[in-house]
C-alpha positions in Angstrom: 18.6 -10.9 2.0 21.2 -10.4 4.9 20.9 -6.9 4.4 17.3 -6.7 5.2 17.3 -8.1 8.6 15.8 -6.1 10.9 15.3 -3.4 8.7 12.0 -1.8 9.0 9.5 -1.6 6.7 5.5 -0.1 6.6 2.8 -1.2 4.6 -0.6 0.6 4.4 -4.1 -1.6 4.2 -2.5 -4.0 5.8 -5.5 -5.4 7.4 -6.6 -8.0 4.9 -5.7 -9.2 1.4 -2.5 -8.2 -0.3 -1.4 -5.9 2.3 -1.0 -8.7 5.0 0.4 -10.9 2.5 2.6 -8.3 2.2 3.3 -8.2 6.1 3.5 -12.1 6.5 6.0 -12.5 3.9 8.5 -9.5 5.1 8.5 -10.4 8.6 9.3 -13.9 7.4 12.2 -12.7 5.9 13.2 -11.3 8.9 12.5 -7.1 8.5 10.5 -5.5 11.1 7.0 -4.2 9.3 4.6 -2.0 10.9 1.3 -2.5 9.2 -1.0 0.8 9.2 -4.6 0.2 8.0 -7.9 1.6 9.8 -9.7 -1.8 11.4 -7.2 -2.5 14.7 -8.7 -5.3 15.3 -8.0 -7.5 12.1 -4.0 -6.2 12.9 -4.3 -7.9 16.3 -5.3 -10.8 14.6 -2.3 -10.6 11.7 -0.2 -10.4 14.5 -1.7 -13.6 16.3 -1.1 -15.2 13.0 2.4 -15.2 12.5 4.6 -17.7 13.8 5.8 -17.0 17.2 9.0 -16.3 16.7 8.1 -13.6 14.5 5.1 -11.9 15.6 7.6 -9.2 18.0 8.6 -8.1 14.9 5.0 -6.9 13.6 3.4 -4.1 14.7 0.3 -2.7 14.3 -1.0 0.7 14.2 -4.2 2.3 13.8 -3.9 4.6 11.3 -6.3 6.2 8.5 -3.9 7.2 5.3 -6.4 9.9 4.0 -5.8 12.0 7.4 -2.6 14.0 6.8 -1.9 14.4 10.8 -2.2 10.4 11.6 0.3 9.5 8.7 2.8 12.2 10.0 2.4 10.7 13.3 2.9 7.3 12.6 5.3 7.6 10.5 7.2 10.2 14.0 6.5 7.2 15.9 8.3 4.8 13.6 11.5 7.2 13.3 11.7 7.4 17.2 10.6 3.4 18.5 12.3 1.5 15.6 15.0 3.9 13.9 12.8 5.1 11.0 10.9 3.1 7.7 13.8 1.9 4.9 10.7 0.6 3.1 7.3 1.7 2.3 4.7 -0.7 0.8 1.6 1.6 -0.6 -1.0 -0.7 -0.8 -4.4 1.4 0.8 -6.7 1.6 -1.5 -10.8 1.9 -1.7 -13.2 2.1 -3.9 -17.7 3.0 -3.6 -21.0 2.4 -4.9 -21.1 5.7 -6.3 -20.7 6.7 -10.1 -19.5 9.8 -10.9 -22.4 10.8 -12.1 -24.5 10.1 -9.0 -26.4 12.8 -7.2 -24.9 13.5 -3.8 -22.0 12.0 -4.1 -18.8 14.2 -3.0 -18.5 12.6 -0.1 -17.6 9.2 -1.9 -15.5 11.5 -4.6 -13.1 12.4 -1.9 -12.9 9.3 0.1 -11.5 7.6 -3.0 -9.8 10.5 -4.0 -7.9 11.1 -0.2 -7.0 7.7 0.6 -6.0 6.4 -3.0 -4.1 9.5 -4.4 -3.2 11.9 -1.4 -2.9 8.7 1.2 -0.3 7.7 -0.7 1.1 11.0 -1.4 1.0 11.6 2.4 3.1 7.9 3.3 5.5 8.4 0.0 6.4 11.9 1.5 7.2 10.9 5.5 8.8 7.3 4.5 11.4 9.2 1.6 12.2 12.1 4.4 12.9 9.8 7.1 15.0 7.7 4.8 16.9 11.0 3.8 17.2 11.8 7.6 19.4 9.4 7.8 21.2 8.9 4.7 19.6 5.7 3.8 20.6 4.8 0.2 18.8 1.8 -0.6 15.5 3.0 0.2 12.6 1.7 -1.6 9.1 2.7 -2.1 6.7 -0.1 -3.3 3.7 0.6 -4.5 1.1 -2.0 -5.8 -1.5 -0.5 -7.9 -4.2 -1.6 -10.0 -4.6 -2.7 -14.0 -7.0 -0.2 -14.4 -4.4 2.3 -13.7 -2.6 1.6 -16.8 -6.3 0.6 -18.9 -9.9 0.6 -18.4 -11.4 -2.7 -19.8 -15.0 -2.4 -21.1 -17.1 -4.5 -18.3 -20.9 -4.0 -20.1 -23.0 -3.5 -16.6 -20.0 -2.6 -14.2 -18.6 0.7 -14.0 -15.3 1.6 -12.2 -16.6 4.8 -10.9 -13.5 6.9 -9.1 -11.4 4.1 -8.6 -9.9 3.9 -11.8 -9.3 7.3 -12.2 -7.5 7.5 -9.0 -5.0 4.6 -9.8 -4.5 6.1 -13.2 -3.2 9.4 -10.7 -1.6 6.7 -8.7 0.7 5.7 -12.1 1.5 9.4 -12.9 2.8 9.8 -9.3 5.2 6.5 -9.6 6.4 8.2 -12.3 6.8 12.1 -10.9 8.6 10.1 -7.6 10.8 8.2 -9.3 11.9 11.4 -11.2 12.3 13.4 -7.5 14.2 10.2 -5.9 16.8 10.4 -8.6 20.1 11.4 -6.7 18.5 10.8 -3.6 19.1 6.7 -3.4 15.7 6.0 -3.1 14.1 3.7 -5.5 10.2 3.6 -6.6 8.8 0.2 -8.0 5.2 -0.3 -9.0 3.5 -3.5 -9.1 0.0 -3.7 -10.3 -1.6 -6.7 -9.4 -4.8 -8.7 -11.7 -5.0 -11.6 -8.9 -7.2 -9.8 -5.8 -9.7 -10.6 -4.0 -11.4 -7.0 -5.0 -11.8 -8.7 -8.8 -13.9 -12.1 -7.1 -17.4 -12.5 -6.7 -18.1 -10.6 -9.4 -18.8 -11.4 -12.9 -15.7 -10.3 -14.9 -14.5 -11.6 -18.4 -11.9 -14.4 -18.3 -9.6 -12.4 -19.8 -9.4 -9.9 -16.3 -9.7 -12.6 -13.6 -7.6 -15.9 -12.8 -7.1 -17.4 -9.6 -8.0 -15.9 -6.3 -3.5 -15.7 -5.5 -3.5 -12.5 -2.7 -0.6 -14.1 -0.9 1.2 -11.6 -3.2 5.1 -12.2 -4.9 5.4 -8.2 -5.2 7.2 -7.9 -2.0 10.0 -9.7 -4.2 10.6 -7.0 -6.4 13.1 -5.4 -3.8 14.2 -8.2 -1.1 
C-alpha cells in the first residue's frame, strides 16, 4: 500500500453510490482522489463526510463526462495542481425511461450513449496520456461496469433500454484498452458489480439481486 500514498487517483459519478464508496475507501488508504460527477453539491457533502484528517485529500470537481472539453480540462487541472491522475476509476454511468423503440427519443439515445461509452472513452484517453507524460508504469484504469454488459437476463415487464447495450460497448472497450496499454505499463481491470443500488426498488428475480452492499471492494482489485 506504501506505494500508493499520495498518489492521485479520479473517479467519475462520484456523487453517490459506488463511486463515493469508491472515494471514501481510497482516500482512506491514503491516495489523493478527485471525484468528477455533475451534482457539486452532493461532492461538498462527500467531502464533509470523510474524517478530518482526510477530507484535504478529496477534491471535488464539477464535471459532466459526456462533454469532451470539461473532461480535457479537468483532467489539465489534475496534471498541473496535483502532478497528474496514476489512477482512473470509470464508474459514470446513466440510464432513461426511454425504449429504443420509443418515438422521440434521440435525445435519451445519446445521453446514455455519451456519458456511458464516449464519457468513458473521453476519461480513459486524458488519465492513460497523462500517465505516459510522465512515465508512470503502474498505471491503472478501473472500470466498474455492469452484468448486463456481459448478459441480458429476461426480466418479463422491464426492459433495459440503451443501458445494456452501452455496457456491452463498455466491455469491448476494456478489452480494445487493454490491448493499446500493452507496452505502455498501464493496466486495465474491469469489475462489474450485481450489488447497486440502481438494481433496488425494483422487482428483480432473486437470482439478479442480493443485498443492497454499494460500499464497493472493487477499489481492491489494484491497491
Amino acid at each position: 500500500m506504501d506505494r500508493w500514498t499520495n498518489r492521485v487517483a479520479v473517479v467519475t459519478g462520484a456523487s453517490s453510490g459506488i463511486g463515493s464508496a469508491c472515494c471514501k475507501d481510497l482516500v482512506a488508504k491514503g491516495l489523493v482522489v478527485v471525484g468528477l460527477a455533475r451534482r457539486e453539491e452532493r461532492l461538498k457533502q462527500l467531502k464533509e463526510s470523510l474524517p478530518t484528517d482526510q477530507q484535504a485529500r478529496f477534491h471535488g470537481r464539477k464535471c459532466d463526462v459526456s462533454v469532451e472539453q470539461q473532461v480535457v480540462d479537468v483532467f489539465a487541472w489534475i496534471d498541473e495542481t496535483l502532478g497528474g491522475a496514476d489512477v482512473l476509476v470509470n464508474n459514470a454511468g446513466i440510464t432513461t425511461d426511454s425504449l429504443i423503440t420509443d418515438a422521440d427519443n434521440a435525445a435519451d439515445m445519446r445521453a446514455v450513449l455519451d456519458t456511458n461509452v464516449l464519457g468513458f472513452v473521453w476519461c480513459a484517453r486524458e488519465a492513460f496520456r497523462s500517465q505516459q507524460k510522465r512515465n508512470v508504469t503502474d498505471g491503472h484504469v478501473v472500470v466498474i461496469n455492469s452484468v448486463v454488459g456481459h448478459k441480458i437476463p429476461i426480466m418479463p415487464g422491464f426492459g433495459f433500454k440503451m443501458y445494456a447495450p452501452s455496457k456491452f460497448a463498455v466491455t469491448a472497450l476494456v478489452e480494445v484498452l487493454r490491448q493499446e496499454f500493452q507496452q505502455k505499463k498501464t493496466q486495465t481491470k474491469i469489475t462489474s458489480p450485481l450489488h447497486n443500488p440502481f438494481w433496488h426498488g425494483n422487482n428483480f428475480h432473486p437470482n439478479y439481486v442480493g443485498n443492497n452492499r454499494s460500499r464497493s471492494n472493487h477499489v481492491r482489485l489494484f491497491v
